[in-house]
Steps between C-alpha positions, in 0.01 A plus 500: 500500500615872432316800614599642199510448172851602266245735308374695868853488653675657194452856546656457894738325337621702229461773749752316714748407241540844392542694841720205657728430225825675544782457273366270256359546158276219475143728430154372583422337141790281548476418835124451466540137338711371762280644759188304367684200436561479856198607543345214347711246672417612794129461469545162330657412836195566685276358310636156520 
C-alpha cells in the first residue's frame, strides 16, 4: 500500500520535475497526467 497518496506527493513532485528537468519542455501540467497514471498503477499493484 503507498505511504502516499498522488494528491500528498504532488507538490514534491512537481517540485522535482521542475528543478530536475534539464533540456526538455515537457512543463508540470503535462507531465502531471503521466505521473498519476503511473501513479495509479503502481498502487493497484499493491493492492492486489
Amino acid at each position: 500500500m503507498a505511504l502516499k497518496s498522488f494528491d500528498e506527493a504532488e507538490p514534491t513532485l512537481q517540485q522535482e520535475w521542475e528543478t530536475g528537468k534539464t533540456e526538455s519542455d515537457l512543463r508540470w501540467e503535462r507531465a502531471r497526467h503521466a505521473s498519476r497514471d503511473a501513479w495509479d498503477r503502481i498502487e493497484r499493484r499493491e493492492n492486489r
